[in-house]
Every structure is written in C-alpha cells, then in structure tokens.
N, C-alpha and C positions, 0 to 999 in steps of 0.2 A: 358612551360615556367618555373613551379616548380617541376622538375622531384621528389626534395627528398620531398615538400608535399606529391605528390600523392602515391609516395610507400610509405611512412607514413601511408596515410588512407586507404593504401588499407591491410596494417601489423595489422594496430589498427582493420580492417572492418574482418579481415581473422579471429583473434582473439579472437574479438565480436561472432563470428560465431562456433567455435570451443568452447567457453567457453558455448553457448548457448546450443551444444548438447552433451555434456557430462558436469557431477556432477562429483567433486572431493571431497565434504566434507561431511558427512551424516546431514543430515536434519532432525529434530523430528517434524518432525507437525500432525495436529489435524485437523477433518473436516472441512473444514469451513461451516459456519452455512448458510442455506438459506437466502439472502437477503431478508429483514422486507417490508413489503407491504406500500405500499405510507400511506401518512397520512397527513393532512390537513394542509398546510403552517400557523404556528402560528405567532403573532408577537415577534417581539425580545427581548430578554431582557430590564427589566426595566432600561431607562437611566439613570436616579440618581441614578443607583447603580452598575455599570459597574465591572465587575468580576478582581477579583486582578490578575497579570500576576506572574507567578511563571515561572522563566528559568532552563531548566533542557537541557545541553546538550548534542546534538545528534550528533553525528558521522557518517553524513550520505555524499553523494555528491547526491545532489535531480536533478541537473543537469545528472548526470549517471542513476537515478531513473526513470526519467521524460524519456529520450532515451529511455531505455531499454521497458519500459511497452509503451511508444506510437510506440515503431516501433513492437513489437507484434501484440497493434490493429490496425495499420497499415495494414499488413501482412494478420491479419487471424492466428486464431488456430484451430486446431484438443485438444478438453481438454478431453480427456478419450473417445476419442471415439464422443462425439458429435462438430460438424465443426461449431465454431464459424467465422460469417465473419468478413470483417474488418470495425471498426469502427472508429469515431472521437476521435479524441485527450484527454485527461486528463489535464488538467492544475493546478498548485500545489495551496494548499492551506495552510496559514499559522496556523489558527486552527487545520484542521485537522493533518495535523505535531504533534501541542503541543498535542491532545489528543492521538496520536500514541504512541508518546514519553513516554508519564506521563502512559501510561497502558503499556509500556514497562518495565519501570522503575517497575512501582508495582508490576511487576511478578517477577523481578528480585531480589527486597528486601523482598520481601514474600516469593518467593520460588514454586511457581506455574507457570503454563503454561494452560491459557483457556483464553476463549473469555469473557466469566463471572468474572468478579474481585470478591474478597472476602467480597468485602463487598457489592455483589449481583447484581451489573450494570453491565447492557450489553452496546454494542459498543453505539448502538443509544445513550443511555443515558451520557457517555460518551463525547461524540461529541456535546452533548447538551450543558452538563455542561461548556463547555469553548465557547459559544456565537457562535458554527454552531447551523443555525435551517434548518434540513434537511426534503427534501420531501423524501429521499430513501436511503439507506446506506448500505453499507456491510464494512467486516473486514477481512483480513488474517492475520495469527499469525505464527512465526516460532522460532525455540531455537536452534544457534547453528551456523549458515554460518556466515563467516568472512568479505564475502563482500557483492557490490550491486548485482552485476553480479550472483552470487552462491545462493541469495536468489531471485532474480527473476528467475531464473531457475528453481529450489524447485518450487515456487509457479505455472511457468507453465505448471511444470509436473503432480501437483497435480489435478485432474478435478474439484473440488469447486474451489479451491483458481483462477483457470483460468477461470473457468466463471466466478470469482468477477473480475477480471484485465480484462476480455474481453465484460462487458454489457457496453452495450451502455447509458442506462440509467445514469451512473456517469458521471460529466462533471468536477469533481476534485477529485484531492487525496495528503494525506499525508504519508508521514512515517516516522517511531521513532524508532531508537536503541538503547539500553541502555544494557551494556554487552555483552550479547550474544543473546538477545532478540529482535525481530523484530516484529514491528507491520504497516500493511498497513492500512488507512482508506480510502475508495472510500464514497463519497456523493455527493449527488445533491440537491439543493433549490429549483430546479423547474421542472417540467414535459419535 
C-alpha cells in the first residue's frame, strides 16, 4: 500500500547497517572502568533543598541513541570476544542526560578526557550530585565522533564500553555532548 515508505525503511535499515560495520572517524577512547558493585539504596535528597537546575545544551537525538543501543541489546553482541546475549531495553533518563552532559562539558573546558573530573569525582558521584540515587552504574567516555551512529559504533567495538551498553543490570541511560565530547551514563535504582 506504501511502496515508497517501505524502500525508505528499508534505505534508512540498509544504512543503519552498513554505518554499524564499518567506522569512518577515528575515535580516542579510554578504558571504561569496571562497573561499581551495588550499594544500599539510600534516601533522596533532602526535600527543602532541592538541587538548582543548570541548562547546558546537548546536541544529541536521544531518540537515535535510545534505537541504536536497544536494538544492540536486542540483538546480542560479541564485545571483544565475550557473547553477550540479548537483553531488555534501556529507557532514557533525564538526570542522567544532565550529569552526561555537565561531565561532558567539564572535559571539554578543562581540557581533559577521563572518567575522573579534576576535581576528583567519579561517574557514581556525579550521578549523584544532580538527584540519581543509583543501586549500580557505569560510564563510557569518547573524544571526537560527529555523530550518534559513529559513537555508538566506537563504543561497541570497544570490549568495556560494550559490556557497559550491553549489562542487563541498567534499566536507564543518558548521554551528553558537548564539542566533541561524549559522555554515556547507564544506572539503575533497583536490583
């Protein structure tokens, strides 16, 4: 009934697929770090003092984001050799977004590229400070892909970064770009 829908999604699906196996831009990334062992669901921040909102904007399509990494754990990967299989979904979260973002941004105006900001916070802590309280967390970092497609790629060619996009454990995720700076956060509130 829509012939030119379907060769549309099937140009857009071919595409998808070809961008997925081959990297066009070089990519600088850094280990990603072991995901942080669970820790005791605390309560939330204190209500009478609710954390000031600071807008820093990201340049992202989180709808292309959100595709790209759930039809991965959809799928199943091979990350360096160990077969992850396929699991549930990720659904986006608007914290961890802003804490992507804002540790995007701070590599970007410092001049550094790590998991650890300079002024000594790691991801968890991070994620903390803008009102996630996580049971489990991890973080991927990248310097350099122009889009979503080329840094999800990066990330699942790398074995860390693709067991963080592929544990089952995260039931959300954000991301933040700021220049040339990418930051993914995966966390979960509950077991």
């Amino acid at each position: 009934m829509y012939p030119y829908l379907l060769k549309t999604a099937t140009v857009v699906t071919s595409l998808f697929f070809l961008v997925m196996a081959t990297s066009c831009e070089k990519i600088d990334f850094i280990p990603a770090p072991t995901p942080q062992q669970p820790k005791p669901v605390e309560p939330a921040t204190d209500p009478d003092h609710p954390p000031t909102v600071t807008i820093i904007a990201n340049n992202i399509n989180k709808d292309t984001l959100l595709y790209l990494v759930n039809t991965a754990r959809a799928k199943g990967c091979n990350c360096g050799g160990t077969i992850m299989p396929p699991v549930p979904p990720v659904k986006w979260n608007d914290l961890l977004e802003y804490a992507s973002v804002a540790h995007s941004k701070d590599m970007y105006d410092k001049g550094y590229f790590d998991h650890i900001s300079l002024d000594g916070k790691n991801p968890g802590q991070r994620i903390e400070s803008v009102g996630y309280n996580w049971w489990y967390y991890a973080e991927n970092i990248a310097k350099g892909p122009s889009t979503e497609v080329v840094v999800i790629t990066g990330w699942l060619n790398s074995p860390g970064h693709c067991k963080n996009l592929m544990d089952a454990k995260f039931k959300e995720m954000g991301v933040g770009k700021y220049g040339s700076y990418w930051t993914q956060s995966f966390a979960s509130t509950t077991k």
